[in-house]
C-alpha positions in Angstrom: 46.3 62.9 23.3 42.9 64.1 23.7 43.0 65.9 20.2 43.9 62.1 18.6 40.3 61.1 20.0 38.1 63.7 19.6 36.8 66.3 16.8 37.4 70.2 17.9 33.5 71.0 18.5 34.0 67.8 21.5 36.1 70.7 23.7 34.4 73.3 26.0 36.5 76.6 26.2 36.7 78.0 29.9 37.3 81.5 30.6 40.7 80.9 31.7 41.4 79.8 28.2 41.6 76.2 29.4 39.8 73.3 27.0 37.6 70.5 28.6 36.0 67.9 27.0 31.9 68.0 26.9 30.6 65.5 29.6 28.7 63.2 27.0 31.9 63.6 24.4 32.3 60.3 22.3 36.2 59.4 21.5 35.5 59.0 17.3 39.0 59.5 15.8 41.5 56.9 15.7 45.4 58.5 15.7 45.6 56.8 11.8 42.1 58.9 11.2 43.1 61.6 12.7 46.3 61.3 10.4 45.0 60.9 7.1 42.7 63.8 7.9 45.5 65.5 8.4 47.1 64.6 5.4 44.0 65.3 3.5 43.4 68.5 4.9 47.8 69.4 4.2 47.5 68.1 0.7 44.5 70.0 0.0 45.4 73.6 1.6 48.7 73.7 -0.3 48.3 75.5 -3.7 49.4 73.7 -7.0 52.7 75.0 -6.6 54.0 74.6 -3.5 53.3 70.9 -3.2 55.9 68.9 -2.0 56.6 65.7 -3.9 56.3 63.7 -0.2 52.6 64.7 0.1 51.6 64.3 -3.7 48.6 62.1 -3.2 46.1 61.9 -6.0 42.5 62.5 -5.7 41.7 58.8 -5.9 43.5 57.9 -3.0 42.0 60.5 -1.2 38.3 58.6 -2.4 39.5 55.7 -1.1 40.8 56.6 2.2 36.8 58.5 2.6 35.3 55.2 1.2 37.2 53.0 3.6 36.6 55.0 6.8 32.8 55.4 5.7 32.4 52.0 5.4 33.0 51.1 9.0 29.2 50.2 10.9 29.2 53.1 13.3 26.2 51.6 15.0 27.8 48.4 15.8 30.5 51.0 16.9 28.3 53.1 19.1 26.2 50.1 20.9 29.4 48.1 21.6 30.8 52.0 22.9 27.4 51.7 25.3 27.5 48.1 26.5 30.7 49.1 28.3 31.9 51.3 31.1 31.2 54.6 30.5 34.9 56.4 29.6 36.1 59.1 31.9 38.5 61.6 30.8 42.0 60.1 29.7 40.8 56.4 30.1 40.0 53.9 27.2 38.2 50.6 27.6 40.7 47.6 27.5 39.6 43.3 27.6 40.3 41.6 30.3 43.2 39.3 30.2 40.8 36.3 30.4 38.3 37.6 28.0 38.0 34.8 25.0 36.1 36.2 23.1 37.8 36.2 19.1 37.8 40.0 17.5 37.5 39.6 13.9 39.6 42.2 11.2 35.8 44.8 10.9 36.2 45.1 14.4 32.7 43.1 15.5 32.7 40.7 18.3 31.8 37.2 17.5 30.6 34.2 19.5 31.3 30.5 19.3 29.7 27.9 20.3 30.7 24.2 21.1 29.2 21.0 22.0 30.9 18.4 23.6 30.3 14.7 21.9 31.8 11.5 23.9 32.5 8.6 21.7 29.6 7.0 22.2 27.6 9.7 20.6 29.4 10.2 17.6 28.9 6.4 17.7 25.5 6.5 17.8 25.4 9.2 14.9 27.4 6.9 12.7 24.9 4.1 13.1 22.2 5.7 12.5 23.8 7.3 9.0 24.6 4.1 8.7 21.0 2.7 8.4 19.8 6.0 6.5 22.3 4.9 3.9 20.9 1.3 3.9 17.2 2.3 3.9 18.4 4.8 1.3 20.0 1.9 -1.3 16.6 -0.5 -0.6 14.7 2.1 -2.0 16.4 2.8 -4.3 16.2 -0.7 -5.3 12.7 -0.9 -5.5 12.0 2.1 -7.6 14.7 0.7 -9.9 12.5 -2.7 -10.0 9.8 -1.2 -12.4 8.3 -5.2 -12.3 8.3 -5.7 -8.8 7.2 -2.1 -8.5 4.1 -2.6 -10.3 3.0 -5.6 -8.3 3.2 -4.4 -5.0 1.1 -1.2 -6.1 -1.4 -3.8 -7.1 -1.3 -5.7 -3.7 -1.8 -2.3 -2.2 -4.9 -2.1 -4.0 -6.2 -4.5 -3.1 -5.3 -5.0 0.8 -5.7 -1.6 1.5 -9.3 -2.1 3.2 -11.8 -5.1 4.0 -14.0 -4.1 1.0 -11.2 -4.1 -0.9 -10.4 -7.5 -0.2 -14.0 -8.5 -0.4 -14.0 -6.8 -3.7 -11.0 -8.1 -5.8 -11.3 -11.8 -3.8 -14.1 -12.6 -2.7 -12.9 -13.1 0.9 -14.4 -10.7 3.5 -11.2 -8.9 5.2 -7.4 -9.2 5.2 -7.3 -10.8 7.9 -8.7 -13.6 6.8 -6.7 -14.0 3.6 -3.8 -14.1 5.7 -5.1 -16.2 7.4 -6.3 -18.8 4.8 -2.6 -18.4 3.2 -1.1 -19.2 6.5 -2.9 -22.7 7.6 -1.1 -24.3 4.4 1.8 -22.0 3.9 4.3 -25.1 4.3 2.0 -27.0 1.4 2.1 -23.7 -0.7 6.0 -23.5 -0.6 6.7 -27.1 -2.0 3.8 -26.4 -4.5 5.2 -27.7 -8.3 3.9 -25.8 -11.4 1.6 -27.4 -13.2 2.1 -29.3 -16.8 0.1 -30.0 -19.6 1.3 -33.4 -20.3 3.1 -34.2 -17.4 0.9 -35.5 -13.9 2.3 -34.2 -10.6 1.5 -34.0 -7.0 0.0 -30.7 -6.0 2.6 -30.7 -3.0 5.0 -33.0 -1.6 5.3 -33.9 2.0 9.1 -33.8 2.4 11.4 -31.1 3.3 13.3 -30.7 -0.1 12.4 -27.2 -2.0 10.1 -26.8 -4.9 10.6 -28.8 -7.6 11.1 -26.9 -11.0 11.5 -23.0 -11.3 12.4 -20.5 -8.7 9.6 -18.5 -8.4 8.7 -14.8 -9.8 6.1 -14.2 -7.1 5.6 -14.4 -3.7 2.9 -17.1 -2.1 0.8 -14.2 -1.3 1.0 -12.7 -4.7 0.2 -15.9 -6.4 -2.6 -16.6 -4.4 -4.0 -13.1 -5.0 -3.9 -13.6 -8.4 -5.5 -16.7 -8.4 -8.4 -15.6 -6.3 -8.5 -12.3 -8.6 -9.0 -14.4 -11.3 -11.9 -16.9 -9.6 -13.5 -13.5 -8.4 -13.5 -11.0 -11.4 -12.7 -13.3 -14.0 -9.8 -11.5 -15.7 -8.4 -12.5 -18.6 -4.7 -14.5 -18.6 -3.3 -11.5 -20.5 -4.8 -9.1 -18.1 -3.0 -10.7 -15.4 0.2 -11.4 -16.6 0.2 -7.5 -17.2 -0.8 -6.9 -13.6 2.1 -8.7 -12.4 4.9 -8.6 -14.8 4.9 -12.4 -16.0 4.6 -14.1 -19.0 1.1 -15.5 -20.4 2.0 -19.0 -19.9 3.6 -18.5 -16.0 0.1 -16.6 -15.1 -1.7 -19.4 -16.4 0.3 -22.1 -14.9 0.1 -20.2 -11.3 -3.7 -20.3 -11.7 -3.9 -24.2 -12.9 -1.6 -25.3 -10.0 -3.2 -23.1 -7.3 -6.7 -24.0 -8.4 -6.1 -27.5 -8.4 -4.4 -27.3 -4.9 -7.1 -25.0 -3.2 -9.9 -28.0 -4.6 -7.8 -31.0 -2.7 -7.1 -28.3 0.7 -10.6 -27.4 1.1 -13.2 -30.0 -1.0 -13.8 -31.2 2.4 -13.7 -28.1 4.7 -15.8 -25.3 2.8 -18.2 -28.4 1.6 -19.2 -30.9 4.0 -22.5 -33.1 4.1 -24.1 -32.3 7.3 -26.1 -35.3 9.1 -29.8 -34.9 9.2 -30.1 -34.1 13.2 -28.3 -31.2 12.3 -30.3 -30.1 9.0 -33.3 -30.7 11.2 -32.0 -28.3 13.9 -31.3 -25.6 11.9 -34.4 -26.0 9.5 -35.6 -22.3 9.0 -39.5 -21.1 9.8 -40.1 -20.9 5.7 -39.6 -24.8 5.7 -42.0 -25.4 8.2 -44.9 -27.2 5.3 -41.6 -28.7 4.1 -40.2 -30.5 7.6 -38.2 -33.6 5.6 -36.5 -31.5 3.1 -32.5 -32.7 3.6 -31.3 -30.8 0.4 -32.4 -28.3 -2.5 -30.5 -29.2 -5.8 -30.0 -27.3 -9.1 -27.2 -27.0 -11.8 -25.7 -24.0 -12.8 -23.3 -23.5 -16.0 -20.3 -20.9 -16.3 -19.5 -19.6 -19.7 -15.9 -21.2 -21.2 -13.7 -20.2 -24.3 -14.6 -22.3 -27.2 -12.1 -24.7 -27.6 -10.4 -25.5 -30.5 -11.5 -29.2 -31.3 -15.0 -29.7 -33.2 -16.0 -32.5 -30.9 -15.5 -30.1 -28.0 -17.3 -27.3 -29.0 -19.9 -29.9 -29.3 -19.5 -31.3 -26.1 -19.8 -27.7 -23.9 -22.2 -26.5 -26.0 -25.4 -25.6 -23.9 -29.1 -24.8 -25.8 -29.9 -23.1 -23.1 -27.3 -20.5 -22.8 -26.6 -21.0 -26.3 -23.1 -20.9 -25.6 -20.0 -23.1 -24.6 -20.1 -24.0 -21.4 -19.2 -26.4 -18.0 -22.0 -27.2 -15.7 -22.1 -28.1 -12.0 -24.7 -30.0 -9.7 -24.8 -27.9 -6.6 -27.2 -28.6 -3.3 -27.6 -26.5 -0.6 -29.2 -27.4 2.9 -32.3 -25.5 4.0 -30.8 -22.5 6.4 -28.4 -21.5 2.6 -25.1 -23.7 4.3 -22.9 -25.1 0.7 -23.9 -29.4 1.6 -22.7 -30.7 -2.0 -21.0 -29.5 -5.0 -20.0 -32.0 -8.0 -17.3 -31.9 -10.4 -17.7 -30.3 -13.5 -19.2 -31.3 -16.9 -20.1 -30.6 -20.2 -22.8 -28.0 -21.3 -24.8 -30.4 -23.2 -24.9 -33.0 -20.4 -28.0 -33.2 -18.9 -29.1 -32.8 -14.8 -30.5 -35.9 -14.6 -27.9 -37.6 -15.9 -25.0 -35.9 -13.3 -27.6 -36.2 -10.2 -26.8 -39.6 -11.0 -23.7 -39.7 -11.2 -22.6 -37.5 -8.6 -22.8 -39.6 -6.2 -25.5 -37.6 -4.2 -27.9 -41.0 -4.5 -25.3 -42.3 -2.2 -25.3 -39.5 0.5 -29.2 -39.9 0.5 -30.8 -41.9 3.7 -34.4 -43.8 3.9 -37.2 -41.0 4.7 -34.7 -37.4 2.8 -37.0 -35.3 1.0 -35.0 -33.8 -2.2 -36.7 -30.1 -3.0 -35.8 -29.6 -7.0 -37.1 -28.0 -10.3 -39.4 -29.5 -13.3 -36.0 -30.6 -14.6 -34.9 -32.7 -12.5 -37.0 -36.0 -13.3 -35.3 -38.2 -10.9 -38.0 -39.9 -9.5 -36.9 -43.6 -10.6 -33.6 -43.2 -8.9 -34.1 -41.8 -5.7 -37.6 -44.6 -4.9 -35.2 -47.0 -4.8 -33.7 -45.6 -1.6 -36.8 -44.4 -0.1 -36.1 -40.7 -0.7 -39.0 -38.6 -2.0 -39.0 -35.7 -4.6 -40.5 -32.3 -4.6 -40.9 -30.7 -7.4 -43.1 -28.2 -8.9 -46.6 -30.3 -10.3 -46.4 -30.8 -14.1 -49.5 -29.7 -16.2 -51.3 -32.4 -18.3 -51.6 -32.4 -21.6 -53.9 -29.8 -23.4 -55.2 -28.6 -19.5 -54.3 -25.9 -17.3 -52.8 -26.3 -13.5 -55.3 -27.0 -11.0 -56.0 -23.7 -7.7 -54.1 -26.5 -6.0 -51.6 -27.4 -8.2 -50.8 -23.7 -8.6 -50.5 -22.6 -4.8 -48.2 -25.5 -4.8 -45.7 -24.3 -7.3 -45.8 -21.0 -5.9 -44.9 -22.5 -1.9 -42.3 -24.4 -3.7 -40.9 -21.5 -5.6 -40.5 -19.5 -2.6 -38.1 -21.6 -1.0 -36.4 -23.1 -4.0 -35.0 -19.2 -4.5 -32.5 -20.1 -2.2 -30.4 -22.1 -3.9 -30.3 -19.8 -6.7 -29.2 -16.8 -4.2 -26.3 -19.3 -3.0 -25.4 -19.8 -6.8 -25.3 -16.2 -6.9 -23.0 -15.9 -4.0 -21.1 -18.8 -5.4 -20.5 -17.0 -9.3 
């Protein structure tokens, strides 16, 4: 038995002639190693002609028998050989009845592991693939949406930061934009496109939809756009680019909410305040100036030219030498927006729009009016007891007065204000 297990230089001769085994002797040979070493060793001692036909074995099955023993991992062998109780003579290491663990075909031990799931889990699991596969399809849907794509970029742009907002809008954080859009977000969802020929409500009062189209974009994407266009004056063609719409859609969002935004807040952002209140918050610079109730001046925005002669007439402006609309805008003394009139022609003159603004009207007995040389009002505004300052004009062939001088200068430093506010306004 012993010689089945071990190689001859394993055994200790006695002087008796008896054979022992070395005490750290390691069993190595298998009794089917052992037997094709044997068969080896027969087939090669026998000479050429005294080979049997039963132990005729070529020399390439003698490389493979070599090649398959030499392939074993006799480390794996020797640390599983160690891990176990060490083998006394005539006694080989056997599992356990209850041992589980699998033996594979090399020999090496493997482990499994398992993990006990209850329904629940696996029904957990199955939900949440479930809504990976859903998030998975809505994205997919929005990178497949090039148009759609391209406008929320935009809207990221812009909404990213408070001087972003301030930047592309003109409002001074995102927080308020939202909140501007929210006070008439049920007005903005029954809002109808405007038409050239055709005269609409800006919004109806009822609970039906929107008359007309469905709409492209969202009320926050149209009123963006609009307020782009107020702010930075980009061209129609610019923005229908931005957001993936026609020329003529772009331009009918911007007619319709422009129109709207006038009728919402024509009497929140411009209100006339009563003179107690001018009075209270009168500024020290207006201190020679105690009576002043409002500080006037036009201002004129550049327009396309427009098509028909008798327009191009109409806007055109000498002074800009261009085609433009002009405004009559009045500011109280502390910079707060007190009046703002529609618009007109280029070639209209101030005079003419002070009067018929309808500021006269707003005027009471004792209202000092603070304006420029231009505005030679003086007629209109004795009749209701209002006064006008102005800047003293020089006579004819003569040169200002030291007085007359000191006063254009103290009424040019406060008149600055109201072209700061048009600033602000532009």
């Amino acid at each position: 038995m012993c010689s089945d297990h071990f190689c001859s230089n394993m055994y200790k001769k006695l002087l008796g002639g008896k054979l022992f085994l070395e005490p750290k002797a390691i069993p190595l040979l298998s009794p089917e190693e052992k037997r094709e070493t044997n068969i080896v060793n027969d087939c090669q001692s026998e000479g050429p002609g005294k080979r049997s036909h039963d132990y005729e074995i070529d020399d390439y099955k003698v490389r493979s028998i070599k090649q398959q023993r030499s392939s074993a991992d006799f480390s794996s062998t020797t640390t599983e050989l160690n891990e176990c109780n060490p083998l006394l003579d005539h006694s080989y290491y056997q599992p356990s009845d209850d041992s589980t663990e699998p033996v594979n075909n090399t020999g090496k031990t493997s482990t499994v592991s398992q993990t006990d799931l209850s329904m629940e889990d696996i029904n957990q699991w199955f939900d949440h693939l479930q809504k990976l596969r859903e998030e998975k399809e809505e994205l997919s849907s929005k990178l497949n949406d090039k148009a759609n794509l391209k406008r929320e970029l935009f809207l990221g742009d812009v909404l990213k930061c408070d001087e972003s907002v301030k930047f592309y809008t003109g409002i001074p954080s995102g927080q308020c934009l939202h909140m501007l859009l929210k006070v008439h977000e049920t007005e903005c969802k029954k809002l109808k496109y405007w038409e050239k020929n055709n005269k609409t409500m800006y919004y109806e009062n009822t609970e039906k939809k929107k008359p007309g189209p469905k709409r492209t974009l969202s009320l926050l994407q149209e009123f963006i756009l609009t307020l782009v266009r107020l702010r930075l004056g980009l061209t129609v063609k610019h923005l229908s680019n931005i957001f993936s719409i026609s020329e003529s859609q772009a331009s009918r969002i911007y007619a319709t909410w422009v129109c709207f935004l006038s009728a919402s807040f024509k009497d929140t952002l411009v209100s006339w305040p009563s003179k107690k209140i001018v009075k209270r918050k009168l500024p020290r610079s207006f201190r020679k100036y105690p009576g002043t109730r409002v500080i006037i001046d036009c201002t004129e925005m550049f327009v396309e030219k427009p098509s028909s002669p008798y327009a191009q007439k109409a806007t055109w402006s000498e002074y800009k030498e261009h085609n433009t609309i002009k405004t009559l805008v009045g500011i109280t003394p502390n910079g707060y927006f007190s009046f703002m009139s529609k618009f007109w022609t280029g070639n209209t003159s101030d005079c003419k729009i002070t009067q018929e603004s309808g500021l006269v009207d707003l005027l009471e007995a004792g209202d000092v009016v603070m304006a420029d040389k231009g505005f030679n009002i003086k007629d209109i505004l004795t009749k209701k007891e209002v006064y006008l300052n102005i800047p003293p004009f020089a006579k004819k062939g003569k040169q200002l007065s030291r007085k007359a001088v000191m006063s254009t200068r103290q009424i040019a430093q406060v008149r600055i204000h109201v072209e700061r506010a048009i600033e602000r306004l532009k």
